[in-house]
C-alpha positions as CSV (number, residue, x, y, z in Angstrom):
1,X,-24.4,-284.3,-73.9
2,X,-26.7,-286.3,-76.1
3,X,-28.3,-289.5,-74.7
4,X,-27.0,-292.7,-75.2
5,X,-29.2,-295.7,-76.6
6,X,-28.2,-299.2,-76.6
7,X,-30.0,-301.1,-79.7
8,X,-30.1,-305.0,-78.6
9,X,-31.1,-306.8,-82.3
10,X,-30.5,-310.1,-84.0
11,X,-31.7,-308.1,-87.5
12,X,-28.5,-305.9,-89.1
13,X,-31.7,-304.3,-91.0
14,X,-34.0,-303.3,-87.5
15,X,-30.2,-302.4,-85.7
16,X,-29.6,-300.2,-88.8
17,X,-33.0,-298.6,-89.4
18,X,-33.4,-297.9,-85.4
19,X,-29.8,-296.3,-85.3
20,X,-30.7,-294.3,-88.5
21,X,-33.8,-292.7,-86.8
22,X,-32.8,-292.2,-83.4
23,X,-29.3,-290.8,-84.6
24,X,-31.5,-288.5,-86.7
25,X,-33.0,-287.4,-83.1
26,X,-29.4,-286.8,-81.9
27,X,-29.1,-289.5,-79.5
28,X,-25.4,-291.3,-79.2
29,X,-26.3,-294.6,-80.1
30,X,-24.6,-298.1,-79.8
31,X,-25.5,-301.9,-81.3
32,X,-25.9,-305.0,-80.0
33,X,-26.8,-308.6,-82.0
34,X,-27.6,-310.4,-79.3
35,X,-28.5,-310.4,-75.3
36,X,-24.9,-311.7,-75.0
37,X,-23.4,-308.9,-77.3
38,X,-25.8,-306.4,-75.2
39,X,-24.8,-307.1,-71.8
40,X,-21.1,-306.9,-73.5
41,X,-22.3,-303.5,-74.3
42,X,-23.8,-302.2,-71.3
43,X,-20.9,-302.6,-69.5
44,X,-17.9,-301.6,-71.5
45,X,-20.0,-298.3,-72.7
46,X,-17.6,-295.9,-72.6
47,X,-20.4,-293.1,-71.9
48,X,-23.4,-294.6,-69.3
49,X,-26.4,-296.0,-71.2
50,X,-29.8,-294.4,-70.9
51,X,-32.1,-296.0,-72.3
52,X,-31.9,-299.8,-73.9
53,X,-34.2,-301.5,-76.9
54,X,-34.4,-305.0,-77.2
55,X,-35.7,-307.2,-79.4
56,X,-36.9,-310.8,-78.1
57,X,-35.9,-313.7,-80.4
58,X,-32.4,-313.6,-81.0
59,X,-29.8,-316.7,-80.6
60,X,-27.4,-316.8,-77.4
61,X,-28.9,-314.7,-75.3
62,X,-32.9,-313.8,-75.9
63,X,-34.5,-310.6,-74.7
64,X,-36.3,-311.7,-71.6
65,X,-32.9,-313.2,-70.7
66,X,-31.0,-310.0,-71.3
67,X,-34.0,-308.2,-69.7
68,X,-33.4,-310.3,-66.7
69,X,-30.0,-310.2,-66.4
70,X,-29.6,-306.1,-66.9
71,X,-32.5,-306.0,-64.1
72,X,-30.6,-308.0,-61.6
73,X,-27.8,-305.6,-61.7
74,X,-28.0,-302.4,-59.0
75,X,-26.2,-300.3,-61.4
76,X,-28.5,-301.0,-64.1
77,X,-31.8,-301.9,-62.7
78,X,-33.3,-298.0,-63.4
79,X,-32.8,-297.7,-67.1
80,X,-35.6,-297.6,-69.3
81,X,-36.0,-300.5,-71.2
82,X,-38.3,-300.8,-74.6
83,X,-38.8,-304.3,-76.1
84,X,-39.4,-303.8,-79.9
85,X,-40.6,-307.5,-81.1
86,X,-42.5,-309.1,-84.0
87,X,-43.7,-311.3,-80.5
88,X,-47.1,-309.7,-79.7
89,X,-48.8,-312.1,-77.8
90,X,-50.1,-310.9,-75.0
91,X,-48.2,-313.5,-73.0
92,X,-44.8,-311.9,-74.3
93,X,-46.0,-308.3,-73.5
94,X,-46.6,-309.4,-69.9
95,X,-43.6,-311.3,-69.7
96,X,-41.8,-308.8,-70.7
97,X,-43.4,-305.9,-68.7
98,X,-43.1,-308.8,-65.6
99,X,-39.2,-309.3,-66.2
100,X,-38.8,-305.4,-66.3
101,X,-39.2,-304.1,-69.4
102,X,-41.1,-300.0,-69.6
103,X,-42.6,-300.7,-72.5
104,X,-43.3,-303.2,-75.1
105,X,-43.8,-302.4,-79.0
106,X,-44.4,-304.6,-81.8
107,X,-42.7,-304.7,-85.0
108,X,-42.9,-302.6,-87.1
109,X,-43.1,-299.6,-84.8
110,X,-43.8,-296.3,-86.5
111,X,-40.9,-294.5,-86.0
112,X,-42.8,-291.2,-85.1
113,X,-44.5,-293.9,-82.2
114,X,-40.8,-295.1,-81.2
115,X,-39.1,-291.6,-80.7
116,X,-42.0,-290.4,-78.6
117,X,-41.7,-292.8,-76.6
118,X,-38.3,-293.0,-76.2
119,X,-38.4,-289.3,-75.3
120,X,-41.0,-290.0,-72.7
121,X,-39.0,-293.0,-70.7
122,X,-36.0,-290.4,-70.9
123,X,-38.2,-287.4,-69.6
């Protein structure tokens, strides 16, 4: 059974263009707009997400938040989790990487980059 990827974006354009390539790869995908949306998501999947990217600005819910909350969760606290953000400050990268996340890439991510490393979190 293909994967399942959660894609947690405030950008219909990013959402569409992730989908696109990692449906491409055969993953299952699903879409989120916001951290709200995403935990929304997460837990009415009706196959188990495996692996989540998140972006970080995005209005009622941001991505550390969402990072945060998934995290908190037993059930969820082992996906892998990729934040994909125009935010790369070394201050967000650590924040991010500190709240939970795997691995942080900045936008725009090759998508050659993006599916490798999706791969890798998923072994």
């Amino acid at each position: 059974m293909a994967k399942h990827i959660l894609i947690v974006d405030d950008s219909k354009t990013v959402r569409n263009l992730v989908a696109f390539i990692m449906k491409k790869e055969g993953f299952k995908v699903s879409t989120a707009e916001d951290g709200l949306d995403g935990l929304e998501k997460l837990y009415n999947a009706d196959t188990k997400v495996d692996l989540i990217i998140s972006d970080v600005n995005m209005p009622r819910m941001d991505g550390f938040t969402y990072i945060k909350s998934v995290r908190e969760q037993a059930d969820y606290r082992d996906i892998p989790i990729i934040v994909l953000s125009t935010e790369g400050q070394e201050k967000d990268i650590q924040t991010g990487l500190g709240l939970g996340a795997n691995l942080y890439m900045i936008k725009p991510a090759q998508p050659e980059k993006m599916v490798r490393n999706v791969k890798m979190l998923l072994g």
